[in-house]
SEVOKOL-873378 format. One record per residue: x, y, z of N, C-alpha, C in turn; residue in one letter. Coordinates in Angstrom, 3 decimals, padded with zeros to 6 digits, always signed. Atoms other than C-alpha are relative to their C-alpha. Layout:
n.east, n.north, n.up, ca.east, ca.north, ca.up, c.east, c.north, c.up, resn
X, Y, Z, X, Y, Z, X, Y, Z, A
...
This chain:
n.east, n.north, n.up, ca.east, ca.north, ca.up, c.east, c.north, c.up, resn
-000.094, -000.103, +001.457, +023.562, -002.682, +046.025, -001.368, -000.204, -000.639, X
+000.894, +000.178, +000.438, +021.189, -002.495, +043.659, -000.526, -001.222, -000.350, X
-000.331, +001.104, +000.936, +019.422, -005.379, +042.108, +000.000, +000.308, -001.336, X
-000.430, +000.550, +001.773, +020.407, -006.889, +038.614, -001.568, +000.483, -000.551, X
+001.342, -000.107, +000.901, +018.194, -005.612, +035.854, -000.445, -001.346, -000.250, X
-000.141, +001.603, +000.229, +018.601, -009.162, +034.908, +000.567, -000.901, +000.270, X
-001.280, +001.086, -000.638, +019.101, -012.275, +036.441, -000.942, -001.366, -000.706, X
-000.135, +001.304, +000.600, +019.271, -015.627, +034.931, +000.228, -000.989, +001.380, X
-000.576, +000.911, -000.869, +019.179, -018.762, +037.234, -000.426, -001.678, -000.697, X
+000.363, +001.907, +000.214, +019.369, -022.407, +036.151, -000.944, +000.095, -000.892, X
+000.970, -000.112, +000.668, +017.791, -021.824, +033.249, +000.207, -001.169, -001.419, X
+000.293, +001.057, +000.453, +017.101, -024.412, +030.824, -000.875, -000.093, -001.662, X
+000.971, -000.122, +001.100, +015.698, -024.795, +027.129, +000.209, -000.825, -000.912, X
+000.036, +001.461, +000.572, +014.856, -027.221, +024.599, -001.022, +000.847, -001.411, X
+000.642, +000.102, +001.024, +014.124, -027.346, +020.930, -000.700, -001.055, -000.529, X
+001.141, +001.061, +000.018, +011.041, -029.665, +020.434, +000.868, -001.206, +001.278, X
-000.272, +000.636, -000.948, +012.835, -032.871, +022.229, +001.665, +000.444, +000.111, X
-000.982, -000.149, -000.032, +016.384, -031.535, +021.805, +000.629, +001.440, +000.965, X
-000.595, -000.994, -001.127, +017.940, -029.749, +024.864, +001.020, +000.707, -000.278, X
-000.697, -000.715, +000.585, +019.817, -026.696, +023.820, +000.984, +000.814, +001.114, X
-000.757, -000.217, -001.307, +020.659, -024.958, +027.487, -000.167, -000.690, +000.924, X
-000.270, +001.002, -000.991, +021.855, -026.848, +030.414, +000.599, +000.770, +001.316, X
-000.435, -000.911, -001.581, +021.303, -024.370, +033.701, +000.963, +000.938, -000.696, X
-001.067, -001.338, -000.336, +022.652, -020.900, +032.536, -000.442, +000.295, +000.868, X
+000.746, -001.536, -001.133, +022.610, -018.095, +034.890, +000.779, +000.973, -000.277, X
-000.937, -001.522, +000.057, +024.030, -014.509, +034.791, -001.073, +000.948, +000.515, X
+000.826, -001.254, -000.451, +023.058, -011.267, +035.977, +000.313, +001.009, -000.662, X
-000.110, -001.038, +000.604, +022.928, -008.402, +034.282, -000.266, +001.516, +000.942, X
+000.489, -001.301, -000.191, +023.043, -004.377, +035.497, -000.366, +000.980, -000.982, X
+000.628, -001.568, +001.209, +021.058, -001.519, +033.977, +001.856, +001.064, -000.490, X
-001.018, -000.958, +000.740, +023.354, +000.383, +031.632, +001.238, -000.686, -000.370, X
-000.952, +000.544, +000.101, +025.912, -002.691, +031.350, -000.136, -000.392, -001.349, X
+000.257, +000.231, +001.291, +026.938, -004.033, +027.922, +000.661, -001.290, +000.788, X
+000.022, +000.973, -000.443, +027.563, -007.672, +028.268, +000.056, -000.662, -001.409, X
+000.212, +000.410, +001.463, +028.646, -009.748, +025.410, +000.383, -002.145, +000.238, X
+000.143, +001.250, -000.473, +027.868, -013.686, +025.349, +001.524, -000.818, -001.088, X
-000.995, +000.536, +001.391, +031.323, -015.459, +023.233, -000.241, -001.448, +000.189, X
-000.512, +001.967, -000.255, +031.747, -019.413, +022.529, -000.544, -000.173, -001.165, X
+000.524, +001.042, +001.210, +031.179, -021.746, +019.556, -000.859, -000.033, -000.671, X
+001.216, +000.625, +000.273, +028.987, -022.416, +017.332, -000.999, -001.332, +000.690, X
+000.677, +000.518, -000.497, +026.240, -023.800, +018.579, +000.203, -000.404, +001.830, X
-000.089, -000.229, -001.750, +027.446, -023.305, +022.513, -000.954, +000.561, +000.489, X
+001.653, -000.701, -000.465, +023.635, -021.523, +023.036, +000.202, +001.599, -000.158, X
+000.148, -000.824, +000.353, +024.256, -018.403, +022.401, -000.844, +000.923, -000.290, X
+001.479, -000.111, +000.486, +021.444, -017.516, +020.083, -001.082, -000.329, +000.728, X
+001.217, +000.432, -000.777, +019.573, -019.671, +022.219, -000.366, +000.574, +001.066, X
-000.306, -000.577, -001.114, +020.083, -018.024, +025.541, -000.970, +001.597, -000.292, X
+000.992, -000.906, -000.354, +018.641, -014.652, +024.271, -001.583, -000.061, -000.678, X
+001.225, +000.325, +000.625, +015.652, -016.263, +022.263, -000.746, -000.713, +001.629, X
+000.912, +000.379, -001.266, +014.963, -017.652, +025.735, -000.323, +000.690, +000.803, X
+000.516, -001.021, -000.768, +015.030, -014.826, +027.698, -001.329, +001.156, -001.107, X
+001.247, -000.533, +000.774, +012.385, -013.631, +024.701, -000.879, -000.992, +000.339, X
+001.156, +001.080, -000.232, +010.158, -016.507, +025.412, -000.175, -000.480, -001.507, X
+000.230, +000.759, +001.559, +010.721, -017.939, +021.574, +000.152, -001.336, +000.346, X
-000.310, +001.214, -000.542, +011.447, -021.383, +023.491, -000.584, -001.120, -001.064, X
+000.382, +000.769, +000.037, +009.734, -024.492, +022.632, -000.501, -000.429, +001.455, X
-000.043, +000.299, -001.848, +010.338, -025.366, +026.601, +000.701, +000.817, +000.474, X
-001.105, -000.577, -000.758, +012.024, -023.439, +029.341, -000.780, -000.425, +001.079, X
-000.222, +000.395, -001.517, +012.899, -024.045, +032.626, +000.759, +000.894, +000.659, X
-000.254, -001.010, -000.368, +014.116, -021.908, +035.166, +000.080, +001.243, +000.739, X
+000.558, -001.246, -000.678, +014.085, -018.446, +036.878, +000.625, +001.005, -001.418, X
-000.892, -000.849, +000.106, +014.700, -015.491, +034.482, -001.307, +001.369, +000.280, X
+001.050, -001.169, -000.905, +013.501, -012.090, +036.132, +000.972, +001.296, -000.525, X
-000.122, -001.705, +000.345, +013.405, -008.688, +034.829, -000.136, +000.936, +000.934, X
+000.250, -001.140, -000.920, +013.095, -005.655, +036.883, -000.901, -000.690, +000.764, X
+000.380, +000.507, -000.736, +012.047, -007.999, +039.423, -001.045, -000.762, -000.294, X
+001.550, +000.726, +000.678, +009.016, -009.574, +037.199, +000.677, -001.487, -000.565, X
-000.706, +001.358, +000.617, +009.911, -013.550, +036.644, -001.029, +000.459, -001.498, X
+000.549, +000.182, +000.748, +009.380, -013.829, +033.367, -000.419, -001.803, -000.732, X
+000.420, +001.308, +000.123, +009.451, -017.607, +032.410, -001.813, -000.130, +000.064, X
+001.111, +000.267, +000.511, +006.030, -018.458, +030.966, -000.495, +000.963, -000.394, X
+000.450, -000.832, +000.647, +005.316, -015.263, +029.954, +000.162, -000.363, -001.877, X
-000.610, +000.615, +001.342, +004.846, -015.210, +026.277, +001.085, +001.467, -000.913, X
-000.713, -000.864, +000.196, +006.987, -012.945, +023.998, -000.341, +001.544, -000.391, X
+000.246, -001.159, +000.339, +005.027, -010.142, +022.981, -000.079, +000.735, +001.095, X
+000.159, -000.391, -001.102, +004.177, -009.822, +026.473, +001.312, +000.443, +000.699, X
-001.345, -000.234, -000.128, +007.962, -009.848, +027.322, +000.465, +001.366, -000.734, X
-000.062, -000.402, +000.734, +008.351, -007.474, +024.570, -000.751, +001.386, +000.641, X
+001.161, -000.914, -000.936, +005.897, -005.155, +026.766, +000.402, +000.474, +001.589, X
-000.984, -000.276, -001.369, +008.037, -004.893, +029.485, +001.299, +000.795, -000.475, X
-000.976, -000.738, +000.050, +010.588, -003.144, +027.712, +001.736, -001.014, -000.261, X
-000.811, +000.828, +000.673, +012.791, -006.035, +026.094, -000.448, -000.244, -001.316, X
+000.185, +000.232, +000.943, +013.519, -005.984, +023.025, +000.871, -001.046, -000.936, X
-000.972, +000.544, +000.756, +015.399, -008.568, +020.414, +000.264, +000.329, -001.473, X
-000.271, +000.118, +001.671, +017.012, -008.441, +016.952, +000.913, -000.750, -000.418, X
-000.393, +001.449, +000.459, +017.602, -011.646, +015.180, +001.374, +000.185, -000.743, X
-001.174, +000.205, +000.822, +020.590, -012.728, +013.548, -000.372, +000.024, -001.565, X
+000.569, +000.037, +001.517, +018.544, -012.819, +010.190, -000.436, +001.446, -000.226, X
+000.292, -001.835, +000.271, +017.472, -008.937, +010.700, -001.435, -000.014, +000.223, X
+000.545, -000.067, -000.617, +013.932, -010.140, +010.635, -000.793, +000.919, -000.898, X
+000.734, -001.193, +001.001, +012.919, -007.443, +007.396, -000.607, -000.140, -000.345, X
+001.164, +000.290, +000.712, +009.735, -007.547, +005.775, +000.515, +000.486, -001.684, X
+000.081, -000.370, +001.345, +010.843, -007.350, +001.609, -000.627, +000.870, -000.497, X
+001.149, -000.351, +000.756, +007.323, -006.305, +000.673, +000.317, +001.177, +000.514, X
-000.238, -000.453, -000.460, +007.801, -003.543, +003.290, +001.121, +001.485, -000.409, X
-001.156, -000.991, +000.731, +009.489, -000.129, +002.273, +000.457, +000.180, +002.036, X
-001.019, -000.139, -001.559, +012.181, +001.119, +005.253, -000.832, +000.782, +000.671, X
+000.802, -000.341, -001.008, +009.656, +003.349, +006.732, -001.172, -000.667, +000.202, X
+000.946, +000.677, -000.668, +006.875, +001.051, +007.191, +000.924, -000.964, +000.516, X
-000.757, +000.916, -000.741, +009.471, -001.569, +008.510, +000.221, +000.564, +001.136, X
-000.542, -001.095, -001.317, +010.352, +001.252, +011.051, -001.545, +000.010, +000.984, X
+001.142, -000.473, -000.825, +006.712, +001.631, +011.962, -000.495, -001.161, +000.375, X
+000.767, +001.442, -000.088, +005.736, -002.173, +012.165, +000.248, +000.197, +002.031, X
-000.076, +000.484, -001.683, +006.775, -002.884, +016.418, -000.801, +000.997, +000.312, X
+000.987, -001.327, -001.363, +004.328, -001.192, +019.215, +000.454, +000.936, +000.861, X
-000.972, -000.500, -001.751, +005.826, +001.253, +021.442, -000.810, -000.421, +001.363, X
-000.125, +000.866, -001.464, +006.248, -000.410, +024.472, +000.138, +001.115, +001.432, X
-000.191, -000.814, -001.104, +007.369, +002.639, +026.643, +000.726, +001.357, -000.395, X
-000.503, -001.261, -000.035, +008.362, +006.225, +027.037, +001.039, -000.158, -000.705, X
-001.558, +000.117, +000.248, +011.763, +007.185, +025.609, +000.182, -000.425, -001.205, X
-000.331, -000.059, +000.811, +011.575, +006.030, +022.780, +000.312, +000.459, -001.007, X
-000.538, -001.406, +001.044, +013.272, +007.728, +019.597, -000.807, -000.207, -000.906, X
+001.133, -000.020, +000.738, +011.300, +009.335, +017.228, +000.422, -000.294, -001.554, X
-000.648, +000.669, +001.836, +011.309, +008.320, +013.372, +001.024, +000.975, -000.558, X
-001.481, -000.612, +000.499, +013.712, +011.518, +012.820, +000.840, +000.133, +000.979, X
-001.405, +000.081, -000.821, +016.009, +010.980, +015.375, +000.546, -001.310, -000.077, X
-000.372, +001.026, +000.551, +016.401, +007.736, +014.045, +000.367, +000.089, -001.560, X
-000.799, -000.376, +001.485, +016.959, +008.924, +010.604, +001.335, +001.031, +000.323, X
-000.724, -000.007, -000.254, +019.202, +010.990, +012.330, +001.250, -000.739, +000.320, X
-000.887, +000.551, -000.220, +020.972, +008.722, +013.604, +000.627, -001.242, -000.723, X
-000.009, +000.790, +001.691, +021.064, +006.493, +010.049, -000.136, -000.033, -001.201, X
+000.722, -000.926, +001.409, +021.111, +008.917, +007.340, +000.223, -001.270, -001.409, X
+000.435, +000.856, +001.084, +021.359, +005.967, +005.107, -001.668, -000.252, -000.634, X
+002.180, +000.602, -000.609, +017.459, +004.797, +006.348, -000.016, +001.242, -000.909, X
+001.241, -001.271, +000.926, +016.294, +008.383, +005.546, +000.130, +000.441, -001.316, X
-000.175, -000.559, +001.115, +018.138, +008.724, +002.256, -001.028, -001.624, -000.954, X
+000.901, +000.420, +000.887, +016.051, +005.102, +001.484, -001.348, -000.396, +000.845, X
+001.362, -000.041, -000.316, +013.083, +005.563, +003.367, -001.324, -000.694, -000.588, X
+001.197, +000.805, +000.588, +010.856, +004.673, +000.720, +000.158, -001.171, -001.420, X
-000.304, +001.139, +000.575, +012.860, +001.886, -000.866, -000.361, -001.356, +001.066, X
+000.368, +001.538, -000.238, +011.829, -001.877, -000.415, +001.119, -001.039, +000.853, X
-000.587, +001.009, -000.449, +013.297, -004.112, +002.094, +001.467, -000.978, -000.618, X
-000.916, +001.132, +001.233, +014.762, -006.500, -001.072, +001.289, +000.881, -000.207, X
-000.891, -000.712, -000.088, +016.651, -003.235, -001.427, +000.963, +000.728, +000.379, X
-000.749, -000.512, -000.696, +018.563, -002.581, +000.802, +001.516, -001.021, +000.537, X
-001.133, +000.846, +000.009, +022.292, -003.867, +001.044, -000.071, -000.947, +001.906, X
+000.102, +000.939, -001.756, +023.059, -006.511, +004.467, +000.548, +001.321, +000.968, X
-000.176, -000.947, -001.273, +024.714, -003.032, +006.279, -001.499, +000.995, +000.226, X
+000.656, -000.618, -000.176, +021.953, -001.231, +005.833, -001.640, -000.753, +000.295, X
+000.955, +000.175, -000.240, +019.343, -003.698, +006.438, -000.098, -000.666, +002.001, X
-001.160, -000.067, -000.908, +021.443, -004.357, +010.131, -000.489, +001.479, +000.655, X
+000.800, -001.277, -000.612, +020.699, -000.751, +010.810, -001.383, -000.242, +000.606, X
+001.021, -000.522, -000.353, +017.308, -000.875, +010.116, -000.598, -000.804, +001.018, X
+000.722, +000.394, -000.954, +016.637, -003.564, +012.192, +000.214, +000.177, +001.747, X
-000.132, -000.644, -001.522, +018.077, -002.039, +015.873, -000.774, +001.318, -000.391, X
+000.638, -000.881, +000.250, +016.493, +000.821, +014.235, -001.564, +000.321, +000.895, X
+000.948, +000.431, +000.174, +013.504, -000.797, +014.357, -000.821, -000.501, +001.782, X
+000.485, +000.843, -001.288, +013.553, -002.001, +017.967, +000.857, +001.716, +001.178, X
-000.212, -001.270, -000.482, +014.660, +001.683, +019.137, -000.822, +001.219, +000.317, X
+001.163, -000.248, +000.261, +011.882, +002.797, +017.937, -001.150, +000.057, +001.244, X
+001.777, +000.589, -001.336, +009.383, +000.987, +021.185, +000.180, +000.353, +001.417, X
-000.291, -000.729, -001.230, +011.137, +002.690, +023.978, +000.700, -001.126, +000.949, X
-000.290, +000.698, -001.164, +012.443, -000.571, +025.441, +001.599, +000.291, -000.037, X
-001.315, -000.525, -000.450, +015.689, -000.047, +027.462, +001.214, -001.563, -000.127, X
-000.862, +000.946, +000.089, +016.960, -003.784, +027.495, +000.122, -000.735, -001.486, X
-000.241, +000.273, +001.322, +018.527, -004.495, +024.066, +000.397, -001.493, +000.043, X
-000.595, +001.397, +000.537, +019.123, -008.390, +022.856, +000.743, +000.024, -001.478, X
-000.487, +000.004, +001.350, +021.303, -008.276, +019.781, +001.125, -001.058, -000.406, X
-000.542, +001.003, +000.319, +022.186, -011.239, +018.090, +001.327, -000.165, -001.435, X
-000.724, -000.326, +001.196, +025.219, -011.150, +015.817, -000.159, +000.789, -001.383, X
+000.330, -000.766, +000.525, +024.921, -007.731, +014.659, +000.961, +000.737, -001.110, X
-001.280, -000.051, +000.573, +028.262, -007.587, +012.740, -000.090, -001.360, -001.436, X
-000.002, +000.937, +000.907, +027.338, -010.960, +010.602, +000.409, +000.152, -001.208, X
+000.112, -000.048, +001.691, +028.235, -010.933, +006.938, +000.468, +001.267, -000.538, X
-000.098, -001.429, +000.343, +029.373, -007.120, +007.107, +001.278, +000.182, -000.627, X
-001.228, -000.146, +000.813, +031.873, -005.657, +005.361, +000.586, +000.824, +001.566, X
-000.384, -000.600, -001.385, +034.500, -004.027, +008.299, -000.321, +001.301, +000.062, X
+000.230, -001.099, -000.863, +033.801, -000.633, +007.757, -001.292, +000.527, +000.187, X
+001.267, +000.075, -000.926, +030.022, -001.251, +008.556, +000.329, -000.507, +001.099, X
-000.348, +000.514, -001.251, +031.137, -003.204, +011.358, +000.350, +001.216, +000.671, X
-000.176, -000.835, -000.127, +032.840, -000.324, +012.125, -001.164, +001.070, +000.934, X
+001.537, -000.937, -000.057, +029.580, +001.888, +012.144, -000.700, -001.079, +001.165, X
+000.343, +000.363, -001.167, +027.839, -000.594, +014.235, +000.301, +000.108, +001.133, X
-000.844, -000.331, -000.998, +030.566, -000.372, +016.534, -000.161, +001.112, +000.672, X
+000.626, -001.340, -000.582, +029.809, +003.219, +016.777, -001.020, +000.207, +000.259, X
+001.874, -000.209, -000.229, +025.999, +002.931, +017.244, +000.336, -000.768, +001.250, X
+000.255, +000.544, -001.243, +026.576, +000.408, +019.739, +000.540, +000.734, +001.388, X
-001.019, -000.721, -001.409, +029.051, +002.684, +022.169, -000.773, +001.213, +000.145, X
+001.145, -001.255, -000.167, +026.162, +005.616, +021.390, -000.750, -000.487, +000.751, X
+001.034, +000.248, -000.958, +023.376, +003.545, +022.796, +000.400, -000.339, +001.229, X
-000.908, +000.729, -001.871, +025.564, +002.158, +025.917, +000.273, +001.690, +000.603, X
-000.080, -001.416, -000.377, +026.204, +006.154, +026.236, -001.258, +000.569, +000.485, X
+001.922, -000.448, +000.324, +022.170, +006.678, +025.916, -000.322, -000.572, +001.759, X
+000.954, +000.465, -001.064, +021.632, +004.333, +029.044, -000.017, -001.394, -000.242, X
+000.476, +001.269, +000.331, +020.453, +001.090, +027.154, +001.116, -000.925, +001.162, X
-000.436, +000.887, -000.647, +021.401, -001.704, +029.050, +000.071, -001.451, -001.528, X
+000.176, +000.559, +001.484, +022.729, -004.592, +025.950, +000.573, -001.286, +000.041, X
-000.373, +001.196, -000.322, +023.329, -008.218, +026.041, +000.128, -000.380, -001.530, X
-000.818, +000.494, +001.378, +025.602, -009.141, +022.575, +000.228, -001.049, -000.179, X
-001.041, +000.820, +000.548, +026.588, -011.857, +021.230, +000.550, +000.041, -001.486, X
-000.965, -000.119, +000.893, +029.334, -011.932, +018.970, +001.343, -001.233, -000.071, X
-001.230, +000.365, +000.296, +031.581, -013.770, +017.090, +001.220, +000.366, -000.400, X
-001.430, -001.048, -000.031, +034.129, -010.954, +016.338, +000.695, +000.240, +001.362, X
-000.126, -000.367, -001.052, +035.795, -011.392, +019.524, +000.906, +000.972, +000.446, X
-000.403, -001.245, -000.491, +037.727, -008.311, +019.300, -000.747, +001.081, -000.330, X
+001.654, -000.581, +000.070, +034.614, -006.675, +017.933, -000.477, +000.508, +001.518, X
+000.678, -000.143, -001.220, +033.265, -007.423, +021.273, +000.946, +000.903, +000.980, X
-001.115, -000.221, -000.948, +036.750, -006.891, +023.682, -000.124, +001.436, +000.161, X
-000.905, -001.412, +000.193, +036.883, -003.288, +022.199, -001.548, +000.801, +000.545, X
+001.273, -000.131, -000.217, +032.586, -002.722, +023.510, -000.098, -000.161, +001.606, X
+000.900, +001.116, -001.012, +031.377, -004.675, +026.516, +000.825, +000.376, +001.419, X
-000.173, -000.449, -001.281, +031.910, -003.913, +030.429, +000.558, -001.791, +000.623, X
-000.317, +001.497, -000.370, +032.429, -007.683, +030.957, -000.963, -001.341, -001.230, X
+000.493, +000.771, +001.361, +032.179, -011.030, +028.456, -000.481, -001.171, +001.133, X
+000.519, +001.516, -000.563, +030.459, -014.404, +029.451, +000.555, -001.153, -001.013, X
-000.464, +001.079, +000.861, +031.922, -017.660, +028.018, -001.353, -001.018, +000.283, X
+000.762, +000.839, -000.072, +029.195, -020.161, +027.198, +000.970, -001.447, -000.885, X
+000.001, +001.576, +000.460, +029.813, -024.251, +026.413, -000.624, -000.879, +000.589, X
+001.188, +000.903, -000.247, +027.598, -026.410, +025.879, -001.363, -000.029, +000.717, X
+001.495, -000.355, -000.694, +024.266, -024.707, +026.944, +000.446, +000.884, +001.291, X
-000.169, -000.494, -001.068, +026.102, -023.290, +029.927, +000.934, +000.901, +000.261, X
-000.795, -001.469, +000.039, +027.701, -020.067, +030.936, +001.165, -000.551, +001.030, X
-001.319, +000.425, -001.015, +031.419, -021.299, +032.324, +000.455, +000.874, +000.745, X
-001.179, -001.475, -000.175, +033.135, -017.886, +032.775, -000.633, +001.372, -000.052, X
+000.380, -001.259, +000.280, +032.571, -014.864, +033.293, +001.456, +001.414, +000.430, X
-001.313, -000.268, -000.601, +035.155, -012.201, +033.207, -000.117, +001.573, -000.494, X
-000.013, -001.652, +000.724, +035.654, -008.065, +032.253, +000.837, +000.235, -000.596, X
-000.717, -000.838, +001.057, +036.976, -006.022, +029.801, +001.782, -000.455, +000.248, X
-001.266, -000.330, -000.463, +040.430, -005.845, +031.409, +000.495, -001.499, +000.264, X
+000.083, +001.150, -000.411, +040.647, -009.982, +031.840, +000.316, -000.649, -001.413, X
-000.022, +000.207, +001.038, +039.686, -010.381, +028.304, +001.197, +000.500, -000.933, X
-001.402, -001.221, +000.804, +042.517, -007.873, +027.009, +001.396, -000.810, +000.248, X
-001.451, +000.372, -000.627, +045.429, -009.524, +029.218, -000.023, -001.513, -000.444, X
-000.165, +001.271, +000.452, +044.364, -013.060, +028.621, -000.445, -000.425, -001.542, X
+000.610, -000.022, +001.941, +043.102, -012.779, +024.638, +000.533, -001.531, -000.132, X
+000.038, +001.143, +000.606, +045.017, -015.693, +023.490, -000.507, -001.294, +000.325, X
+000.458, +001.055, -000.272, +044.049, -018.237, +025.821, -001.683, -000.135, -000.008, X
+001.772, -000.173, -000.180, +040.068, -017.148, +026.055, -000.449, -000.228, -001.296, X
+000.496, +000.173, +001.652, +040.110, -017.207, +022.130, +000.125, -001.430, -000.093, X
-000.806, +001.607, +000.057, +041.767, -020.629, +022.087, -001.937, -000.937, +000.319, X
+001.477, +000.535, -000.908, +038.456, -021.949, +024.149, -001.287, +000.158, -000.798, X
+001.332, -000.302, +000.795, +036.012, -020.260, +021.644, +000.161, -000.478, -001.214, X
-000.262, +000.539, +001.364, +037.700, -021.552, +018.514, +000.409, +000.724, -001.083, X
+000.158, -001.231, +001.242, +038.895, -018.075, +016.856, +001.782, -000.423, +000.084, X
């Protein structure tokens, strides 16, 4: 078998003196969607800010296409063809939607070009040259996977990309996300819509308390729903 695009081992992270993960691990395959569920504050967020190298501390093995990354820093990570997009979106205000589009470096081949990304967000291209401030929370959500589509990297991090939306943006995300999993991308989610996720993802991971308990697929998640929700708090 092949190896894991991504593998996680005993990995470990800390905000200034406050320890946030406690030994995850997982593995990831190219082209898998993968969606992280559990609690507030079960690491979550933290988990893919660590595999970005946004840490404070880490500890650990986590290895990309065979490259440990641990101590790398994030731009450098970012240069390998990982990309993240925050739970805050991450928009520059001052910024109209096409210079927000043009801000990241391309990182690698493949990547889509500024009209096949307005293609694929005729919102963006109808406000192209409106201001950041202006743009509603679905459409500023777009622009930021937009934005990280843009640099050619293949491994997506997307941090509660559904937040605050109304459902039938959710919706639309929903459909962007089952396009890029069609494309190739390989996409590590977390979500608190956990039928959001159920109705996406090739297999879910349960995290508590810094640490990944469970891991289980599509077809696991479907049959056992009530008790797996029960555990996450929905």
């Amino acid at each position: 078998m092949a190896e894991p695009l991504l593998t996680l081992r005993d990995v470990k992270a800390w905000y200034g003196p406050s320890q946030a993960l406690h030994g995850a691990s997982l593995e990831l395959n190219e082209g898998e969607l993968l969606t992280l569920l559990g609690r507030n504050g079960a690491g979550k967020s933290t988990l893919l800010k660590t595999i970005m190298g946004m840490m404070d501390k880490r500890q650990g093995s986590i290895r990309f296409k065979g490259k440990e990354l641990m101590g790398l820093a994030p731009h450098h990570i970012g240069r390998l063809g990982v990309a993240f997009c925050p739970d805050d979106r991450g928009i520059y205000a001052s910024l109209t939607v096409r210079e927000n589009l043009r801000l990241p470096p391309v990182v690698a081949d493949g990547g889509m070009s500024e009209a096949e990304l307005f293609e694929l967000f005729p919102n963006l291209a109808e406000r192209a040259k409106s201001a950041g401030t202006h743009l509603s929370g679905g459409e500023q959500q777009m622009l930021a996977i937009a934005r990280i589509l843009r640099t050619g990297a293949r491994l997506l991090l997307l941090d509660e990309p559904t937040e605050g939306l109304a459902p039938v943006i959710v919706d639309r995300i929903g459909d962007l996300i089952r396009q890029l999993k069609g494309r190739g991308y390989t996409i590590v989610l977390v979500e608190q819509n956990v039928h959001f996720a159920a109705e996406l993802a090739d297999r879910h991971c349960l995290m508590e308390s810094g640490r990944i308990t469970d891991t289980f697929d599509a077809a696991t998640l479907l049959r056992d729903f009530d008790a797996i929700t029960s555990r996450i708090g929905v």
